[in-house]
N, C-alpha and C positions, 0 to 999 in steps of 0.2 A: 456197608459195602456199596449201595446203591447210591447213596451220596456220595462217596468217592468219585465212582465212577462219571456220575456226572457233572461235577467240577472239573474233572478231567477232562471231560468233552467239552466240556464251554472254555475251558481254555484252550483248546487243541482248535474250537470254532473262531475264538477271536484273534490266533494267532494268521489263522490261514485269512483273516479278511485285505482287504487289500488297503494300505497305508492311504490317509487324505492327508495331502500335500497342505501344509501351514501358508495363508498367502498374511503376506507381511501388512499389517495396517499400515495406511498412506500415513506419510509424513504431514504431521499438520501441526499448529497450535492454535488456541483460544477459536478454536473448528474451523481453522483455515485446511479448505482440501489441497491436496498435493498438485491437482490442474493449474490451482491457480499459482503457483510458485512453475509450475511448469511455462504456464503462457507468459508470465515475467520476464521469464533467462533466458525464454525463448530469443525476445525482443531485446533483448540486453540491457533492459532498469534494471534489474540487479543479477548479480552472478555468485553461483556458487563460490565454495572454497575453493584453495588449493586442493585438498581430500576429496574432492569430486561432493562435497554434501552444503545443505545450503542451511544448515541451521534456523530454524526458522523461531527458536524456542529466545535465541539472541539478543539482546536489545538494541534497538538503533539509537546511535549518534548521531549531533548536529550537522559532523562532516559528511556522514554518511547517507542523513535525510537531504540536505546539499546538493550531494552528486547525482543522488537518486531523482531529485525534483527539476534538474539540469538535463537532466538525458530523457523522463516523460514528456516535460513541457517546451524542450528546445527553445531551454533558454537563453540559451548562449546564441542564438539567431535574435535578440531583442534586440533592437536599438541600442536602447543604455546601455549594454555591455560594452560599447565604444566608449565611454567613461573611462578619464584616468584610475586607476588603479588606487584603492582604498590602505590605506595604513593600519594593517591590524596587528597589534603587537604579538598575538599567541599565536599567529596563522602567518611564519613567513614563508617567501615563496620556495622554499624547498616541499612545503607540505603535500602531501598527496592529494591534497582537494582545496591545492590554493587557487586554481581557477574557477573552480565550481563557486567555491565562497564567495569570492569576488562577485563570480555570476550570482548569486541571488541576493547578494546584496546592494549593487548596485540597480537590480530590477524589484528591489523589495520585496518581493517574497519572502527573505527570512531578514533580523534583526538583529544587529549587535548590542553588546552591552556596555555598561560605562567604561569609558578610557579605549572603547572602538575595540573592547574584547568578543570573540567568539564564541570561546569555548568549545571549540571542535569535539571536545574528547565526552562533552555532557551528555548524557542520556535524555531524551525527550520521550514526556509524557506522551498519551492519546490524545487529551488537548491539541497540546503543540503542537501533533506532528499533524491532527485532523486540520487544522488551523491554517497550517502551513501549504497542505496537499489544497486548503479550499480557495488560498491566496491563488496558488498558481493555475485554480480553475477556475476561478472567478466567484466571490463569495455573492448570493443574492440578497439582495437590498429587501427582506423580509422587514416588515414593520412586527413590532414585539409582539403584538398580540400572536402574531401567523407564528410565532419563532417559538413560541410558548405553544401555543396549540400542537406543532410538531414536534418538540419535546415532550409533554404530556404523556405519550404513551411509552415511553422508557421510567423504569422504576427508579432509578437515580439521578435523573434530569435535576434535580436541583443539587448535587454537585458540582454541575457543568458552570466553570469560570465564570465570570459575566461576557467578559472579551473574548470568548469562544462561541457564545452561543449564536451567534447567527452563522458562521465557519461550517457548526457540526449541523446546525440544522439543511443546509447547503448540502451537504456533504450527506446526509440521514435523505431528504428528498429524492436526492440523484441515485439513492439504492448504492452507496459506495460502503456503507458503512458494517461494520459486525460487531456483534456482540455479544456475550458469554450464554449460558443456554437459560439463565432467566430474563435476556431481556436489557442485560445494564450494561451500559455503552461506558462504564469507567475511566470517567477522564482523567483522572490523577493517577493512575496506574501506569506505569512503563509501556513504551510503543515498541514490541518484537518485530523483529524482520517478517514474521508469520503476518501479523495484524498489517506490513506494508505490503507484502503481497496479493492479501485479500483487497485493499483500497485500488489496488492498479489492477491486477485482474478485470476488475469490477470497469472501471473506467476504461480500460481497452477494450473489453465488451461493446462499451456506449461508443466507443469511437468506430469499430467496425461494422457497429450498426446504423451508423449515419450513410446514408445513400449519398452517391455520388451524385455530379451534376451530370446529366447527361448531355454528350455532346451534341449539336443541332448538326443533321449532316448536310455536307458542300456537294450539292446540284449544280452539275456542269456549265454551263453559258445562261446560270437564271439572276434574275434580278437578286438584288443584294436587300435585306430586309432592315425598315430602317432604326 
């Protein structure tokens, strides 16, 4: 009876405690935090869905590394973009990122394929798109040895392409880079919208932390400095 009794109270205690509100884990993939997908859309490199969500688990296309590499690096302000217009047979101008393309191809940052094909609809590897984000940030003229030394501490550095590695080690220096929770920067693995949000996050960081010039200030009737 006394065990009844207090089963009965322990449950009459756990009913009467007060409910803890479930808070929702941030959206992320391959441990991309939710900020950084937040300071992304902010800026408008990329934008959610129609559904208000921004998928981050996704994989990104050519068109859509394109558009995304057009609007961070303002490329469409290059020069070349005054260039006539490229003849791509899979990419015509009805397409939704038939200016983007243009733009990156005519500023080289991304590469067509034989017969001046795109491929807009391919998915791009980590490689690729690491390669691609390092083009349009300027990849550092590391000599091998340094490219090798900065690879070394990722456990699957010798996956990494040959034609990649000086891209990712660019891109690993400049703190842009992530990687799964051992350590491996998997370049042959598919590049998610998640894994391009964590790259630009990253690199908007580094650009609002660049100090501005300051202005020299204009003293009324003083000499002019030469």
């Amino acid at each position: 009876m006394m065990r009844q009794l207090s089963i009965i109270s322990l449950v009459a205690l756990l009913q009467n405690l007060p409910v803890i509100a479930q808070t929702p884990a941030p959206e992320s993939t391959s441990g991309v935090p939710s900020d950084a997908i937040q300071q992304v859309t902010a800026v408008k490199w990329m934008t959610n869905f129609s559904d208000g969500k921004f998928y981050p688990e996704r994989l990104l296309s050519r068109a859509e590394l394109a558009s995304i590499m057009v609007k961070a690096f303002g490329l469409n302000k290059r020069e070349a973009v005054s260039k006539e217009n490229l003849t791509i047979p899979d990419v015509p101008r009805s397409h939704w990122a038939f200016n983007d393309i243009q733009t990156v191809l005519k500023t080289d940052i991304m590469k067509g394929y034989r017969g001046n094909e795109f491929f807009p609809n391919q998915k791009v590897t980590r490689a690729e798109a690491l390669a691609i984000f390092a083009q349009a940030y300027g990849v550092f003229q590391f000599p091998d040895d340094a490219v090798n030394e900065i690879l070394a501490s990722y456990p699957d550095e010798k996956s990494i392409p040959a034609w990649a590695r000086k891209a990712i080690a660019t891109v690993a220096t400049e703190g842009f880079l992530n990687t799964d929770t051992q350590g491996n920067i998997s370049p042959l693995k598919p590049f998610t919208r998640g894994d391009m949000a964590y790259v630009l996050s990253k690199y908007l960081q580094r650009q609002q932390k660049q100090p501005e010039t300051p202005e020299v200030p204009v003293i009324p009737n003083s000499p002019q400095s030469p």
